[in-house]
BAKENU-975349 format. One record per residue (C-alpha): x, y, z; residue in three letters. Coordinates in steps of 0.5 Angstrom, whole numbers, plus 500, padded with zeros to 3 digits. Example, Ala and Ser with C-alpha at 12.3 -4.5 7.8 and 13.67 -1.06 7.14 Angstrom:
// BAKENU-975349
R     x     y     z   resn
R   525   491   516    ALA
R   527   498   514    SER
//
This chain:
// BAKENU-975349
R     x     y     z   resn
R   303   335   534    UNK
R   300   328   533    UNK
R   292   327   531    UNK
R   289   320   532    UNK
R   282   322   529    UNK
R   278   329   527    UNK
R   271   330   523    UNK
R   265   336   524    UNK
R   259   336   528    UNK
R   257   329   531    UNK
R   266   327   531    UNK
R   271   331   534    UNK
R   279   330   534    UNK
R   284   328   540    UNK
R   291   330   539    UNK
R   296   332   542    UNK
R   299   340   543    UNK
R   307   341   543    UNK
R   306   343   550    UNK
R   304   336   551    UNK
R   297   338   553    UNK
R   292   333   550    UNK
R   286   337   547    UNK
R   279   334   544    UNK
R   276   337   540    UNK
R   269   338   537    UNK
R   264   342   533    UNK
R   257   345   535    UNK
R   252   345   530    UNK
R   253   352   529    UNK
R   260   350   526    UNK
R   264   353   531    UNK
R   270   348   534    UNK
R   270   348   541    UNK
R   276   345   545    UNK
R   277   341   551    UNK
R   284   340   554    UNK
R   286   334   559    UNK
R   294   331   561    UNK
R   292   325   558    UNK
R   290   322   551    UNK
R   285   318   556    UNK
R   283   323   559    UNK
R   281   327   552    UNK
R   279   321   549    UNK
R   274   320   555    UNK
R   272   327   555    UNK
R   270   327   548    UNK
R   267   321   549    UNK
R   262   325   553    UNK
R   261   331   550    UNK
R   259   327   544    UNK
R   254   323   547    UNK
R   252   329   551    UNK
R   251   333   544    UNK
R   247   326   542    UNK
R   241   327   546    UNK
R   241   335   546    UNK
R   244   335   554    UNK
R   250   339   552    UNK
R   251   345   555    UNK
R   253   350   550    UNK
R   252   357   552    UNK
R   257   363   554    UNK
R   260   362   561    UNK
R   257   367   565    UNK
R   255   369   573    UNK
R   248   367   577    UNK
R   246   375   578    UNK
R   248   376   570    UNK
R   243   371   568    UNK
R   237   371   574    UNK
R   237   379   571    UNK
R   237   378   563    UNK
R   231   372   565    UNK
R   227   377   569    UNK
R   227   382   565    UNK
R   227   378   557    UNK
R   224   372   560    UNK
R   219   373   566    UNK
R   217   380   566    UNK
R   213   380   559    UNK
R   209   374   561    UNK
R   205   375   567    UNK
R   203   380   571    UNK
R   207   387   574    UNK
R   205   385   581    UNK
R   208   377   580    UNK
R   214   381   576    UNK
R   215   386   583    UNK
R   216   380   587    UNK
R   221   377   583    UNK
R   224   383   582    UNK
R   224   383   589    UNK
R   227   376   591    UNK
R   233   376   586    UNK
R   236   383   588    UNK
R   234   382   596    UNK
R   236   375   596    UNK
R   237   370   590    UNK
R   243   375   588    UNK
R   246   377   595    UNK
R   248   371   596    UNK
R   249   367   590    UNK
R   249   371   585    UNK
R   257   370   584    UNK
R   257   364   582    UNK
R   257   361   575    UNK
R   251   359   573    UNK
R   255   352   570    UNK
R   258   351   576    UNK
R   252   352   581    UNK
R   251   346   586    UNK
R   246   343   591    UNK
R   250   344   596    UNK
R   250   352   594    UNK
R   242   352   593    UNK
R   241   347   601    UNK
R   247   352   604    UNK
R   243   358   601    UNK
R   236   355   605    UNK
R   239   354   611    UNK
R   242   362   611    UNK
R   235   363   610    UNK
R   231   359   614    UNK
R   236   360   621    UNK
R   236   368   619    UNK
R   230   368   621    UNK
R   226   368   615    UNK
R   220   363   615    UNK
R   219   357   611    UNK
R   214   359   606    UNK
R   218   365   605    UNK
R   224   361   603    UNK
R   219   355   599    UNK
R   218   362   595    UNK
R   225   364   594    UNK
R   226   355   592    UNK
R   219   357   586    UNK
R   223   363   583    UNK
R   231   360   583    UNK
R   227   353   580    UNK
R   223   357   574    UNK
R   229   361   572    UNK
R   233   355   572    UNK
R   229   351   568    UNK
R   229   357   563    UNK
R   237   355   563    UNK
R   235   348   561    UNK
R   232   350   556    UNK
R   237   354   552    UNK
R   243   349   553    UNK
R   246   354   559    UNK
R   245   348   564    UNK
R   245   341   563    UNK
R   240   340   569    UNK
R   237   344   574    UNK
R   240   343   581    UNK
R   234   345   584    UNK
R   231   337   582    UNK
R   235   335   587    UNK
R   235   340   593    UNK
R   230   339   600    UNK
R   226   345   600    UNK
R   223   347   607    UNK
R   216   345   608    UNK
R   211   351   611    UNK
R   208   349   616    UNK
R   199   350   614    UNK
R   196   356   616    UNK
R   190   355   620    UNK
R   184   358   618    UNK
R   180   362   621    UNK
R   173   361   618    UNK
R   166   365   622    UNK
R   161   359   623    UNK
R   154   361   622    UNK
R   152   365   630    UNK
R   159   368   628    UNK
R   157   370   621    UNK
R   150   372   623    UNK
R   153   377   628    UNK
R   158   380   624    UNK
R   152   382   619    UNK
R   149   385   624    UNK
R   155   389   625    UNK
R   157   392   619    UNK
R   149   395   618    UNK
R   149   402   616    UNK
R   157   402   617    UNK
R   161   405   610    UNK
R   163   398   609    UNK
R   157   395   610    UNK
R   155   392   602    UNK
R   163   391   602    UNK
R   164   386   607    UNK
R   156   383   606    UNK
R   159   381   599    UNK
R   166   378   601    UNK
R   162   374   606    UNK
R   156   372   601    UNK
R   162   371   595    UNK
R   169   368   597    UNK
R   171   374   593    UNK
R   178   375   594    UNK
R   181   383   597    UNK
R   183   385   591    UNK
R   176   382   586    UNK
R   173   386   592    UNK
R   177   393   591    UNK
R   178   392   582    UNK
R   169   391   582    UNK
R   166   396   577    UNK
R   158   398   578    UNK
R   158   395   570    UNK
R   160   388   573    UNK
R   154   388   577    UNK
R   147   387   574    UNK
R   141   388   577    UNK
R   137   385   573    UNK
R   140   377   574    UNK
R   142   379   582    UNK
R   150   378   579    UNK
R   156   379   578    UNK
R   162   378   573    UNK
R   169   378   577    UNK
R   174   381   571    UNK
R   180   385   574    UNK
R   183   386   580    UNK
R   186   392   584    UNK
R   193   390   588    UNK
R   199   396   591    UNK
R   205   394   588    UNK
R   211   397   590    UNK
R   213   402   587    UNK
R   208   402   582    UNK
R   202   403   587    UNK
R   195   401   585    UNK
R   195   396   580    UNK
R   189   394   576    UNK
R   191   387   573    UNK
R   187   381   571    UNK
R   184   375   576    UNK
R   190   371   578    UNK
R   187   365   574    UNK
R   183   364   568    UNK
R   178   361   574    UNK
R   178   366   577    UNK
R   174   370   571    UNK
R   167   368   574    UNK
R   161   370   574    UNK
R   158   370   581    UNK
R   150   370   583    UNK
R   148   375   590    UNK
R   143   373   595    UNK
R   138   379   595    UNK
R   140   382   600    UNK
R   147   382   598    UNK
R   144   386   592    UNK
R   140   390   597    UNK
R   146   392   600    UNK
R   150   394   593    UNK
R   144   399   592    UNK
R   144   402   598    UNK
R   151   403   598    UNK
R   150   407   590    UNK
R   145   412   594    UNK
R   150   413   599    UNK
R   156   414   594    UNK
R   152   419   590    UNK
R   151   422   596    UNK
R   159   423   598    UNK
R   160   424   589    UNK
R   156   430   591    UNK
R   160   433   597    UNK
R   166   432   592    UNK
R   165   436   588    UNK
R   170   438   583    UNK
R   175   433   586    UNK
R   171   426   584    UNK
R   174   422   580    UNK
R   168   418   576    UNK
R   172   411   575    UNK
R   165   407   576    UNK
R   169   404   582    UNK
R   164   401   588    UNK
R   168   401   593    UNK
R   172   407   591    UNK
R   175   411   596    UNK
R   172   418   598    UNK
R   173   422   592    UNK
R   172   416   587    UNK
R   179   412   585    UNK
R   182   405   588    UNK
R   181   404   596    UNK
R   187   403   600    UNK
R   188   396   603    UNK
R   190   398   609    UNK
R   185   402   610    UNK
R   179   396   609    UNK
R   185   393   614    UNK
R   184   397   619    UNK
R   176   398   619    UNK
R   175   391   618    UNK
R   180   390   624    UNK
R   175   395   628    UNK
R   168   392   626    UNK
R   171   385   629    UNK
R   173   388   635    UNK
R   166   392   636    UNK
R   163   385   634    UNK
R   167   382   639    UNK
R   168   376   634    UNK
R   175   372   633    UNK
R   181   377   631    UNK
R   181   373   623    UNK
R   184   377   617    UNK
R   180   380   612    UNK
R   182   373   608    UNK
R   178   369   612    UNK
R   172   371   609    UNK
R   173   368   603    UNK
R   174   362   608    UNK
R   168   363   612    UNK
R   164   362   605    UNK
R   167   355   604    UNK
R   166   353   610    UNK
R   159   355   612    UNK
R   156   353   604    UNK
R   160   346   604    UNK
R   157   345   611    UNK
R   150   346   608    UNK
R   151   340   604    UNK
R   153   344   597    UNK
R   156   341   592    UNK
R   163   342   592    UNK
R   164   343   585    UNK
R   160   350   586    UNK
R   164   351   591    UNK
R   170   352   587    UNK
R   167   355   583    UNK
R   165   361   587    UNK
R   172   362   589    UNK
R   175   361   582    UNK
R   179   356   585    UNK
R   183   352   578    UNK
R   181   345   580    UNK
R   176   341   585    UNK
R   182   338   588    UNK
R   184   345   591    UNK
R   177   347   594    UNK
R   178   339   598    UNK
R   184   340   601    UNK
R   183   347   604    UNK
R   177   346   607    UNK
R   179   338   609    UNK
R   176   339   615    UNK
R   169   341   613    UNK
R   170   334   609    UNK
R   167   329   615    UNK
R   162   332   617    UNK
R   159   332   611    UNK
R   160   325   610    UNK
R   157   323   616    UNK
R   151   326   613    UNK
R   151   322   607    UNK
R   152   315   611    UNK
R   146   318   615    UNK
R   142   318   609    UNK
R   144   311   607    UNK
R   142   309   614    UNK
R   135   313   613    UNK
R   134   309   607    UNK
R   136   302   607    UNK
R   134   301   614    UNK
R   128   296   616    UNK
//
């Protein structure tokens, strides 16, 4: 065996095996020698040369070998899941054991390419599924890998250097104000009437609507406090979690006759308390389903569906009420940044790209202004 150099962490060895093998070889800071083996004392020597610059600026890999499906599956359980909420783990969830792992889950984590991650895209996206779908399954792989990162399991993430498809935007469908006007006149007296009058006056998103308690609203100040959110999680059902962002933790002030509807709708929910009896279930829901816990969203669906074609308005989703309210305030000239705030929208920047088109008009307004005043 002949030995050309040796030393502890931050050093190494190369020297040659009886077999003729040539190793280099190496100390981790725990103390533990790691060993590499080339055919040539050029090739250990440059090996060696590489795994101590590596380990010089903290980018040497040093973790256990083991497959993509073992890792995703320890990050999703140890990692992701007591960080957010049940709804956001059970799409993970279903991501990495729908998807992620069928078709990647086999390789070694260290040996995971972009051309892996592109080829995996391209399956997707030619089996149907669409971009945005695929773009989510890119978010889910990108996060789990920058945990690998981080515990020197990897040495970069591949996920850097992939193409991502690009969904194509959705086009939103806000009511403007005739259309508005004559889906409030609709829902008059209809069940869902204080329900939909506050979505359309609030931008509240579905499950703000659904999570509201009666101890949210108060009278006094004609407001409301948005503090939890009410979604159907697969196989868990009905889950009360927090907003989706701190913004979204809001305090929101009614229109009277939105505060009007909410205290019509409490007189008829005392009276189906009432028909109840000993099968309600007082949780100080307002829009409760008819023995007093959390609606169905499917059930909202259908009869918001059924409003619109009674109405004879556009076949809109629920969702875009929330749009709705955007577009008809910011065409009113309100200032923007009560806009966002309304909807709990994280940054000014958001509420401006998402409702760019409204953007002319109001500049033109402003430029007519300018005319108004300057002109001689």
């Amino acid at each position: 065996m002949a030995e050309t150099s040796k030393g502890r962490h931050g050093e190494g060895s190369v020297f040659q095996r009886k077999d003729g093998r040539w190793v280099a070889q190496f100390y981790l800071e725990t103390g533990k020698k790691k060993c590499l083996y080339r055919k040539t004392e050029k090739e250990a020597r440059a090996a060696l040369r590489k795994v101590l610059h590596e380990q010089e600026q903290g980018t040497l890999v040093t973790g256990p070998q083991q497959t993509l499906k073992v890792y995703l599956e320890q990050w999703l359980e140890q990692v992701h899941r007591p960080t957010v909420r049940l709804s956001t783990y059970n799409l993970y969830r279903i991501v990495l054991h729908k998807h992620l792992i069928p078709c990647l889950g086999h390789i070694q984590l260290q040996r995971l390419t972009p051309q892996h991650v592109q080829a995996f895209y391209a399956s997707k996206l030619k089996g149907g599924l669409s971009a945005k779908r695929v773009r989510a399954f890119h978010s889910v792989l990108h996060t789990a890998l920058d945990n690998a990162v981080k515990w020197n399991l990897i040495a970069r993430n591949v996920c850097d250097v992939v193409t991502p498809p690009v969904p194509k935007r959705h086009e939103i469908q806000p009511l403007d104000q005739e259309q508005a006007k004559r889906f409030l006149q609709v829902v008059q007296e209809h069940k869902l009437e204080a329900l939909l009058t506050v979505a359309l006056m609030t931008g509240m998103r579905r499950g703000e609507l659904l999570g509201l308690h009666w101890q949210d609203i108060d009278v006094a100040t004609g407001s409301l406090q948005v503090r939890r959110s009410v979604n159907r999680v697969s196989g868990f059902g009905l889950i009360e979690s927090e907003p989706k962002t701190a913004k979204s933790r809001r305090k929101i002030m009614l229109p009277h006759f939105a505060l009007e509807a909410l205290q019509r709708h409490r007189i008829q929910q005392q009276e189906v308390r009432e028909k109840a009896g000993s099968q309600w279930n007082e949780q100080d829901i307002v829009f409760c389903n008819t023995y007093g816990g959390y609606m169905e969203s499917s059930n909202l669906h259908n009869d918001f569906k059924r409003i619109l074609k009674e109405a004879k308005l556009p076949n809109i989703r629920l969702h875009d009420l929330r749009h709705s309210t955007a577009t008809l305030l910011l065409g009113m000239g309100v200032n923007p940044k009560i806009v966002q705030e309304l909807l709990g929208h994280s940054n000014i920047s958001m509420t401006m790209d998402v409702y760019s088109h409204v953007l002319p008009s109001m500049q033109q307004e402003a430029m007519g202004k300018l005319d108004d005043l300057f002109r001689q």
